[in-house]
CHARMM-style PDB file with segment names, atoms N, HN, CA, C and O in Angstrom:
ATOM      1  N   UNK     1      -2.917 -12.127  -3.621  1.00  0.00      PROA
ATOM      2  CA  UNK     1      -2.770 -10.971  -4.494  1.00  0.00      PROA
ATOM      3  C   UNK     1      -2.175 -11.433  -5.822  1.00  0.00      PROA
ATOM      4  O   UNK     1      -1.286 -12.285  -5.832  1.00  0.00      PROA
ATOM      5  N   UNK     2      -2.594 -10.953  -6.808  1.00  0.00      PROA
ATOM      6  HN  UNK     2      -3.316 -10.261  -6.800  1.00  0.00      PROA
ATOM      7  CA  UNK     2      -2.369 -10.847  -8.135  1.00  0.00      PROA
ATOM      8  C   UNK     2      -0.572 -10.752  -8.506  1.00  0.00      PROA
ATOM      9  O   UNK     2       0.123  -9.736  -8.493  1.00  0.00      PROA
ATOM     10  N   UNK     3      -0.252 -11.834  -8.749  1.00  0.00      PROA
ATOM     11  HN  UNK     3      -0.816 -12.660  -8.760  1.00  0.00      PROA
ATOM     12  CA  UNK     3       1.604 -11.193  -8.957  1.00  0.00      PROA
ATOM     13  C   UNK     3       1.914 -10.134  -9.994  1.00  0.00      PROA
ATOM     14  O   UNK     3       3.010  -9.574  -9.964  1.00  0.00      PROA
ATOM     15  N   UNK     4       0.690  -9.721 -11.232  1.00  0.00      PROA
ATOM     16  HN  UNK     4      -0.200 -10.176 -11.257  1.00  0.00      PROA
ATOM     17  CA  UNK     4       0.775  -9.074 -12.284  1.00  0.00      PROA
ATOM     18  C   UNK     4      -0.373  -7.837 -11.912  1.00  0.00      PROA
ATOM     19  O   UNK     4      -1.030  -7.447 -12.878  1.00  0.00      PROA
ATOM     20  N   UNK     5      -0.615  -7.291 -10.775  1.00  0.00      PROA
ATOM     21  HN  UNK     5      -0.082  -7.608  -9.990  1.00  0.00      PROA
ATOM     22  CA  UNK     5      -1.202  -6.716 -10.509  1.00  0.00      PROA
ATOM     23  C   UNK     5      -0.486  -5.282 -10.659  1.00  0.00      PROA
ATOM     24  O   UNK     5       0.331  -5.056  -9.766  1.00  0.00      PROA
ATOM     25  N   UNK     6      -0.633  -4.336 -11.567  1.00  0.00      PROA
ATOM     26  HN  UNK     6      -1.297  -4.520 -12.292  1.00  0.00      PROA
ATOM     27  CA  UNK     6       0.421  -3.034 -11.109  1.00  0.00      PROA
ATOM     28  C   UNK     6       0.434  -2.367  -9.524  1.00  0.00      PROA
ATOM     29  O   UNK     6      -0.241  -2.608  -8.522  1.00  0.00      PROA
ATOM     30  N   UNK     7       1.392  -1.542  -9.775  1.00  0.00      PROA
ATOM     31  HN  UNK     7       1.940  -1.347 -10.589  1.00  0.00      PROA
ATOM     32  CA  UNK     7       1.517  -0.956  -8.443  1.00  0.00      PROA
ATOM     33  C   UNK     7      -0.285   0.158  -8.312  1.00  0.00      PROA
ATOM     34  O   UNK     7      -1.148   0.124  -7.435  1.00  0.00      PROA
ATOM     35  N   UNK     8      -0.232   0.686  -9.121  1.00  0.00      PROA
ATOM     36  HN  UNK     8       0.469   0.714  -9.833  1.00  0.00      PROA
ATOM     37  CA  UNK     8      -0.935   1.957  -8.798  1.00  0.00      PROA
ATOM     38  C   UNK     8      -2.536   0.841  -8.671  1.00  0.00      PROA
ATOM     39  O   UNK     8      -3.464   1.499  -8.201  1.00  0.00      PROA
ATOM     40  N   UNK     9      -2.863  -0.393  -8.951  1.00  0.00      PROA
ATOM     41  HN  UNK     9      -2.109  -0.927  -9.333  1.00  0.00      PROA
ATOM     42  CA  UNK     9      -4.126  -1.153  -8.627  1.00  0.00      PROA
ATOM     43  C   UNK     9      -3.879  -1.571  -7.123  1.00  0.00      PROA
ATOM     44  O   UNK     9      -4.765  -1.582  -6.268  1.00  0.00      PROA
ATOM     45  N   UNK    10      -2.385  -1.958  -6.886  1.00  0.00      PROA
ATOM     46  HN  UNK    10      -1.666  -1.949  -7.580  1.00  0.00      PROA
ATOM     47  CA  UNK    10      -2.444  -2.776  -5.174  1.00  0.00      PROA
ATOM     48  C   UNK    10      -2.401  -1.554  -4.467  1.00  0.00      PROA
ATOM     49  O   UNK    10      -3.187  -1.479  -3.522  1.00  0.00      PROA
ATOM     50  N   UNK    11      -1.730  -0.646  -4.674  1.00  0.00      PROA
ATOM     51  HN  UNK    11      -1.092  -0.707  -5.442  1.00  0.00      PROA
ATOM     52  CA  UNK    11      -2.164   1.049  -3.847  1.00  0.00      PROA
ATOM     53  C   UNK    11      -3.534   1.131  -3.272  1.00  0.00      PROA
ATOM     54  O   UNK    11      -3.920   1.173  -2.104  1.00  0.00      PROA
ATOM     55  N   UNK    12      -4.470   1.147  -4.961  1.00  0.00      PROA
ATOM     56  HN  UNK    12      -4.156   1.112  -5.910  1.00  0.00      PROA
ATOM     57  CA  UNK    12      -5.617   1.664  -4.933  1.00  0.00      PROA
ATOM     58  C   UNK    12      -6.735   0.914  -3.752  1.00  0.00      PROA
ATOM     59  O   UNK    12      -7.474   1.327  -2.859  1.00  0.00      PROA
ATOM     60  N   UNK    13      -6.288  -0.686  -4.456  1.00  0.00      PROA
ATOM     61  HN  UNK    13      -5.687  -1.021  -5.182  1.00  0.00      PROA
ATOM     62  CA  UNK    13      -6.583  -1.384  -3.396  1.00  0.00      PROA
ATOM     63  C   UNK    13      -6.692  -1.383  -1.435  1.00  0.00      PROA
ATOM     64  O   UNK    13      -7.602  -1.492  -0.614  1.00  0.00      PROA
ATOM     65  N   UNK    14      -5.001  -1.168  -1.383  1.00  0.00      PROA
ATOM     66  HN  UNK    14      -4.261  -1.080  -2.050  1.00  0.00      PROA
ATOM     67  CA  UNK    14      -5.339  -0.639  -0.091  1.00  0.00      PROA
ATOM     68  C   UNK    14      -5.379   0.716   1.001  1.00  0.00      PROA
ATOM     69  O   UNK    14      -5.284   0.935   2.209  1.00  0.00      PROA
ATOM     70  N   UNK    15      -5.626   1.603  -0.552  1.00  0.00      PROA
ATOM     71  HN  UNK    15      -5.702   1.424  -1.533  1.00  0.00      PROA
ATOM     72  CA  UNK    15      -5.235   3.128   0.199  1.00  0.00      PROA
ATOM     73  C   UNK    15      -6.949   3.534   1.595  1.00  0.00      PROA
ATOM     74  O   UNK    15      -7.146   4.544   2.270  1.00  0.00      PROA
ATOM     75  N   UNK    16      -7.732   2.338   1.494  1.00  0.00      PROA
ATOM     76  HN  UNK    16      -7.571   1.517   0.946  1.00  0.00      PROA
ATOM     77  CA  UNK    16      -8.761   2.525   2.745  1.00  0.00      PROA
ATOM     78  C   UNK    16      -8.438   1.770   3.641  1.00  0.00      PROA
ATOM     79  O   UNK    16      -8.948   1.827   4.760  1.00  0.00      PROA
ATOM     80  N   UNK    17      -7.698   1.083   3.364  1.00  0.00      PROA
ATOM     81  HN  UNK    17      -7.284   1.036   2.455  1.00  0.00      PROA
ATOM     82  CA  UNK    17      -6.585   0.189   4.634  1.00  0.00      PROA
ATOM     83  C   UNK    17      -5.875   1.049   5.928  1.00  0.00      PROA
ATOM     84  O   UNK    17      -4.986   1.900   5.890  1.00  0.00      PROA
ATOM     85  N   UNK    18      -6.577   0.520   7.017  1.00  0.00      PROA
ATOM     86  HN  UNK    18      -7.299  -0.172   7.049  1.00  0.00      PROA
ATOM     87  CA  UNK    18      -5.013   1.061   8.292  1.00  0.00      PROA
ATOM     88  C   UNK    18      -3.950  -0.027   7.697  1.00  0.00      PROA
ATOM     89  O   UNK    18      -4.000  -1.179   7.266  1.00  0.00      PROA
ATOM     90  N   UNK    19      -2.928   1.009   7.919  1.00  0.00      PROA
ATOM     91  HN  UNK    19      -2.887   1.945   8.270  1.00  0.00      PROA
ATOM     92  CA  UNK    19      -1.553   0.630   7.991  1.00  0.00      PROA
ATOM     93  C   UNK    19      -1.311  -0.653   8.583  1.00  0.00      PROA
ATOM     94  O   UNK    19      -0.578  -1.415   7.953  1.00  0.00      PROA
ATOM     95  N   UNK    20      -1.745  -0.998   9.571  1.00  0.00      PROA
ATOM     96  HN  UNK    20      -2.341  -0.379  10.083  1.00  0.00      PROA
ATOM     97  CA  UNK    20      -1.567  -2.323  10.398  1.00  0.00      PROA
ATOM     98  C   UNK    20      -2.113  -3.147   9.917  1.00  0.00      PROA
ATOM     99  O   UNK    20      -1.528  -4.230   9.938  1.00  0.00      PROA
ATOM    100  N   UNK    21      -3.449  -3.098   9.259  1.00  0.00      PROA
ATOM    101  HN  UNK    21      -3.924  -2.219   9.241  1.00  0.00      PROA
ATOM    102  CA  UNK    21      -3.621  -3.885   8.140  1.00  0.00      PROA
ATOM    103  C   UNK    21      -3.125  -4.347   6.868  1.00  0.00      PROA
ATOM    104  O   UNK    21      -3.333  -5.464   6.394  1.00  0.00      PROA
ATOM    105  N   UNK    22      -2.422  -3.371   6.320  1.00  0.00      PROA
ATOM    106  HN  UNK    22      -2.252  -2.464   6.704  1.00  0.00      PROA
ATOM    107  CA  UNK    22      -1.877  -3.724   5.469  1.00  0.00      PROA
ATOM    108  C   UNK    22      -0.185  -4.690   5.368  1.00  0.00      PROA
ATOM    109  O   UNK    22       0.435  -5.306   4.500  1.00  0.00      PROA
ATOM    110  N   UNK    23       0.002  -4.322   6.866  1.00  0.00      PROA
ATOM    111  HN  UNK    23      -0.502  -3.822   7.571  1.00  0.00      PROA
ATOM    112  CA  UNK    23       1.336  -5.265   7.479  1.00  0.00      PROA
ATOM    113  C   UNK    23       0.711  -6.500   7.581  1.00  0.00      PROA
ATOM    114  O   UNK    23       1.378  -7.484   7.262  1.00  0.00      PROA
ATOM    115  N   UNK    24      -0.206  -6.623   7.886  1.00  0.00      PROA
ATOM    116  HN  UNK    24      -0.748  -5.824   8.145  1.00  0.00      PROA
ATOM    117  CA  UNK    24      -0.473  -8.048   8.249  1.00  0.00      PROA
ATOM    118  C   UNK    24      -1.418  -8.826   6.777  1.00  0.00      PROA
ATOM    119  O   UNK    24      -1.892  -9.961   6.755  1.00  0.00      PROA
ATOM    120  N   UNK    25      -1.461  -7.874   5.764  1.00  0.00      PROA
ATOM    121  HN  UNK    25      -1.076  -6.951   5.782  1.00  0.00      PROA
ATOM    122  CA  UNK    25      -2.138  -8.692   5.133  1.00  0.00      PROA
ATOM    123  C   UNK    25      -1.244  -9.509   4.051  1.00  0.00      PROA
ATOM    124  O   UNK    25      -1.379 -10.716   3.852  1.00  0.00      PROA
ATOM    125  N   UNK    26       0.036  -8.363   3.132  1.00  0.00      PROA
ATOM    126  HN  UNK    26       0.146  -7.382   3.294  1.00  0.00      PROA
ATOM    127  CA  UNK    26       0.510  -8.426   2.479  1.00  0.00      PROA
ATOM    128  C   UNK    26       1.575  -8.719   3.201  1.00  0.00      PROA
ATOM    129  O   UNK    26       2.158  -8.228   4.168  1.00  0.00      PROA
ATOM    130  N   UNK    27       1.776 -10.254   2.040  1.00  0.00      PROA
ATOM    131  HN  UNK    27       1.303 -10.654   1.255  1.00  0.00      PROA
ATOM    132  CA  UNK    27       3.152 -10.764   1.926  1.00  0.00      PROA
ATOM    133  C   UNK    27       4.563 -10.157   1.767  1.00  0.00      PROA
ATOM    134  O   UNK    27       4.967  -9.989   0.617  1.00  0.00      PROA
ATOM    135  N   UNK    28       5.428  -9.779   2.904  1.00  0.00      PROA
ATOM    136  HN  UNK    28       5.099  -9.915   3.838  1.00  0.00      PROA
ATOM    137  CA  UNK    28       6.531  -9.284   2.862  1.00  0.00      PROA
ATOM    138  C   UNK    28       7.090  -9.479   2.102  1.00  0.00      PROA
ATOM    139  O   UNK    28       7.499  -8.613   1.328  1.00  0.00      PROA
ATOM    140  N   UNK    29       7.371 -10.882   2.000  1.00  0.00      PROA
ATOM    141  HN  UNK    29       7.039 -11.585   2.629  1.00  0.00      PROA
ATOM    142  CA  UNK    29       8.817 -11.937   1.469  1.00  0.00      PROA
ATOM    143  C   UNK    29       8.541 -11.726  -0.048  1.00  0.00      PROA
ATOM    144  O   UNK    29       9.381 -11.406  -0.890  1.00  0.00      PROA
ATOM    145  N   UNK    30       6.913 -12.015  -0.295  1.00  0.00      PROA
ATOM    146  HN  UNK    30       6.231 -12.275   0.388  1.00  0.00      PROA
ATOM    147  CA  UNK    30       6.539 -12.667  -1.836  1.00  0.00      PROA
ATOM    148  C   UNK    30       6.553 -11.044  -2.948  1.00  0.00      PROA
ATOM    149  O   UNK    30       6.607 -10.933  -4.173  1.00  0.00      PROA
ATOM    150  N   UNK    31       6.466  -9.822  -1.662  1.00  0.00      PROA
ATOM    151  HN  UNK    31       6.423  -9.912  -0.667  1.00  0.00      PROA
ATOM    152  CA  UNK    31       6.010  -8.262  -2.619  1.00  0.00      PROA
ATOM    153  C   UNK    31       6.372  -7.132  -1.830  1.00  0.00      PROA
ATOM    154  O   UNK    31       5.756  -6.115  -1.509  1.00  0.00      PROA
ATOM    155  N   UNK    32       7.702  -7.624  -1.560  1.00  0.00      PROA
ATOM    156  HN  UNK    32       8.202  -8.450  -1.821  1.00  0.00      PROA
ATOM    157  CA  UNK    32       8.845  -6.796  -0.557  1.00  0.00      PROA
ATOM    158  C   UNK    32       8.961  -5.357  -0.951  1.00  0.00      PROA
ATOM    159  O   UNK    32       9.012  -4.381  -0.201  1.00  0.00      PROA
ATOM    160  N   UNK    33       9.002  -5.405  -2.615  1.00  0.00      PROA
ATOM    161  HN  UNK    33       8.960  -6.198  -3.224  1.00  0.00      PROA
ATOM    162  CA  UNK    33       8.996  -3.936  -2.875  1.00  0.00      PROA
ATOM    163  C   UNK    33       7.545  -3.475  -3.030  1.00  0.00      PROA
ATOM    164  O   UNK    33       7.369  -2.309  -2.677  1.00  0.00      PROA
ATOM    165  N   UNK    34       6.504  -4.103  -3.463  1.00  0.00      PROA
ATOM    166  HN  UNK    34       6.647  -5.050  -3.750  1.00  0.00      PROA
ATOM    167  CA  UNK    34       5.113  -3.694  -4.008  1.00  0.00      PROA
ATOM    168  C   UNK    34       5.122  -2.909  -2.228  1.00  0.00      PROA
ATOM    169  O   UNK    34       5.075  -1.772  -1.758  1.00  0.00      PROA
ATOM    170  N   UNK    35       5.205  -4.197  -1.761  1.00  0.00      PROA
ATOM    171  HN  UNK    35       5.244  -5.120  -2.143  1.00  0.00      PROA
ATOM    172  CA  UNK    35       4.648  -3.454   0.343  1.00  0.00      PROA
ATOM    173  C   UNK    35       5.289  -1.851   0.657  1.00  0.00      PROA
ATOM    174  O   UNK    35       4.882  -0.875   1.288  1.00  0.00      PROA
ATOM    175  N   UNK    36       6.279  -2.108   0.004  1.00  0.00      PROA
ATOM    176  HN  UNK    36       6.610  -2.901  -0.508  1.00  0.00      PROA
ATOM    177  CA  UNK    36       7.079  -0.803   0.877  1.00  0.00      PROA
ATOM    178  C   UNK    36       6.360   0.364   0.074  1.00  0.00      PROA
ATOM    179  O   UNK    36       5.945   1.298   0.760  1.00  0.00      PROA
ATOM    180  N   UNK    37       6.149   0.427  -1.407  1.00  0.00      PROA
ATOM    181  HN  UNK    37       6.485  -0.332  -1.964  1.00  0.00      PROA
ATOM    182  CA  UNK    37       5.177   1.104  -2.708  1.00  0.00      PROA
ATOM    183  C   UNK    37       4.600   1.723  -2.000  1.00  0.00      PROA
ATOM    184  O   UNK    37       4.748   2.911  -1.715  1.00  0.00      PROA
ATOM    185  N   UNK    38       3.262   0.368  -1.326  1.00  0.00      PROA
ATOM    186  HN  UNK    38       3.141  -0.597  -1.557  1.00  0.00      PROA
ATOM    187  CA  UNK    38       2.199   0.634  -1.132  1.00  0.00      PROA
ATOM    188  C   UNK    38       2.357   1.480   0.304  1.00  0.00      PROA
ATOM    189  O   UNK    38       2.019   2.662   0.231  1.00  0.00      PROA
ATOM    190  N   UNK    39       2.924   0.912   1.845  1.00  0.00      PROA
ATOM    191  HN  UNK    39       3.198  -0.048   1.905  1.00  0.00      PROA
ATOM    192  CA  UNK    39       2.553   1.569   2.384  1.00  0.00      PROA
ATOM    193  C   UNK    39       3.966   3.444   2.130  1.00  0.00      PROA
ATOM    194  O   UNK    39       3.770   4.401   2.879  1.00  0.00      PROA
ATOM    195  N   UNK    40       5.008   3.501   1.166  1.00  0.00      PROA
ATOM    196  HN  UNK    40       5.167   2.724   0.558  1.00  0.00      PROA
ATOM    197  CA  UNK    40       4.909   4.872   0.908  1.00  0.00      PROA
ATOM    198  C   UNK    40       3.833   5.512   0.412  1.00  0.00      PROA
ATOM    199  O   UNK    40       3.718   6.655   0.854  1.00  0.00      PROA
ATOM    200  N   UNK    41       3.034   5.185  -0.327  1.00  0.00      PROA
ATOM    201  HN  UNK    41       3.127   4.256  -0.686  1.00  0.00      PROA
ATOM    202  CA  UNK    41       1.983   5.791  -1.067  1.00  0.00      PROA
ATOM    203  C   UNK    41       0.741   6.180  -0.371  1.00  0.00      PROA
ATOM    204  O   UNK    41       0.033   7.141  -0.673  1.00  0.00      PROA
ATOM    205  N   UNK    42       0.527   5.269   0.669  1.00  0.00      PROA
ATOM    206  HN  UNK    42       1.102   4.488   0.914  1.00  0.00      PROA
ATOM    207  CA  UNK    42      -0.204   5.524   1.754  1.00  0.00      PROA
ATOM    208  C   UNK    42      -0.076   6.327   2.648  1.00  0.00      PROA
ATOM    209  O   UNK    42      -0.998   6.988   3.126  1.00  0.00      PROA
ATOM    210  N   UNK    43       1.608   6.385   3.132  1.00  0.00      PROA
ATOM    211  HN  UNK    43       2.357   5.848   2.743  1.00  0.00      PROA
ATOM    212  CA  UNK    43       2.004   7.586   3.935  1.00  0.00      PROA
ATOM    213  C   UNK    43       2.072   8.644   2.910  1.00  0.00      PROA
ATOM    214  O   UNK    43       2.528   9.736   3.252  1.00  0.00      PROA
ATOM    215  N   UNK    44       1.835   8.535   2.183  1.00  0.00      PROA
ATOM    216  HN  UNK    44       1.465   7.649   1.905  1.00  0.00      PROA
ATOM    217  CA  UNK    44       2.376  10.000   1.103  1.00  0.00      PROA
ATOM    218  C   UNK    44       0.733  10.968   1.051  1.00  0.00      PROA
ATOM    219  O   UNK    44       0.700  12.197   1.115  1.00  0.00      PROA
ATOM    220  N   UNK    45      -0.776   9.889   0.897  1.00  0.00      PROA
ATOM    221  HN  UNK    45      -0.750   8.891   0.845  1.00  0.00      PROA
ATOM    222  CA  UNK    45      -1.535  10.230   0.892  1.00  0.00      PROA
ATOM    223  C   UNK    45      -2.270  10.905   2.335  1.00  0.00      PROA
ATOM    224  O   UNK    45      -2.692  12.031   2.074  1.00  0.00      PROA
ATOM    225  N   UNK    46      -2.410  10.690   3.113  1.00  0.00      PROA
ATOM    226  HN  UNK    46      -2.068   9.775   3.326  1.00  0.00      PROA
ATOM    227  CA  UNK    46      -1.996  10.956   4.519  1.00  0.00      PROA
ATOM    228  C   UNK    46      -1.641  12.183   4.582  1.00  0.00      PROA
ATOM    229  O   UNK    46      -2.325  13.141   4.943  1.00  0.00      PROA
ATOM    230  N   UNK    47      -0.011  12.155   4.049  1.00  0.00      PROA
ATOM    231  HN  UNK    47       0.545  11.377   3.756  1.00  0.00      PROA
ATOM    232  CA  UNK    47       0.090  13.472   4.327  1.00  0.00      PROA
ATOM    233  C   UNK    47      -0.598  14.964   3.667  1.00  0.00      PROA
ATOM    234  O   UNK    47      -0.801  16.077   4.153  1.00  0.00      PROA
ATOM    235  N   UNK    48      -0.866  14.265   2.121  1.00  0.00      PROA
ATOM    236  HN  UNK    48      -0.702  13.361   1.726  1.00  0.00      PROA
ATOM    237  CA  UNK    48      -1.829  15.356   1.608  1.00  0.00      PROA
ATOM    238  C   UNK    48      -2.766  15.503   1.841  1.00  0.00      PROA
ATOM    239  O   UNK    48      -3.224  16.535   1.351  1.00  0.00      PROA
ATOM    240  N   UNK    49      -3.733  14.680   2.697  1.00  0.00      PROA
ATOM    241  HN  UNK    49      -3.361  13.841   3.095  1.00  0.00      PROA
ATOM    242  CA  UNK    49      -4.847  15.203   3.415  1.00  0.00      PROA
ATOM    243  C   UNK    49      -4.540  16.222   4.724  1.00  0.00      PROA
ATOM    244  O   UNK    49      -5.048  17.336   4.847  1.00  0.00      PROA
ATOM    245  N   UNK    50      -3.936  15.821   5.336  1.00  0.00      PROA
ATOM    246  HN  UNK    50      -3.524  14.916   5.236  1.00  0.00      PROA
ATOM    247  CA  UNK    50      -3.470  16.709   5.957  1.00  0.00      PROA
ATOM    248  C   UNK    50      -3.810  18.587   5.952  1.00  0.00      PROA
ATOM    249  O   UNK    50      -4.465  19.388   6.619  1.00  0.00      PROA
ATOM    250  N   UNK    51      -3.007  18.596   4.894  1.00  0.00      PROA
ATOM    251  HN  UNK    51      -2.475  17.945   4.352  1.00  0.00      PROA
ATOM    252  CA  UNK    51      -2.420  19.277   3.992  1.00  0.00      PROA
ATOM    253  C   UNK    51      -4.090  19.943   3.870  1.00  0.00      PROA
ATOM    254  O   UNK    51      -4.786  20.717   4.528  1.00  0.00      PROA
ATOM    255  N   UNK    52      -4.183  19.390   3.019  1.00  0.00      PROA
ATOM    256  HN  UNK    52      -3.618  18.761   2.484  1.00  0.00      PROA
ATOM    257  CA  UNK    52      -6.513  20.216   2.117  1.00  0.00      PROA
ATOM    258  C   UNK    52      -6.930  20.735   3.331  1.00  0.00      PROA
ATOM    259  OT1 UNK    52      -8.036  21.268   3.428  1.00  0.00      PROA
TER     260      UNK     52
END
């Protein structure tokens, strides 16, 4: 992954991702906060489907 990649591109990237995928793809250590971003943003989207 791109280290200059913004948040809202690595989101976009994996908002068709399962969750378990995205644990195992992305580097904890190297994008500790981007990961946590991404999978809030993922749980956040989730829930607004829900939601429609």
């Amino acid at each position: 992954m791109d280290d200059h990649a913004s948040y809202a591109e690595t989101v976009k990237q994996y908002e068709n991702w399962e969750l378990d995928d995205i644990l195992h793809h992305v580097d904890r250590s190297k994008f500790s906060e981007r990961y946590q971003i991404v999978v809030d943003e993922i749980a956040r989207r989730v829930e607004e489907q829900k939601t429609q």
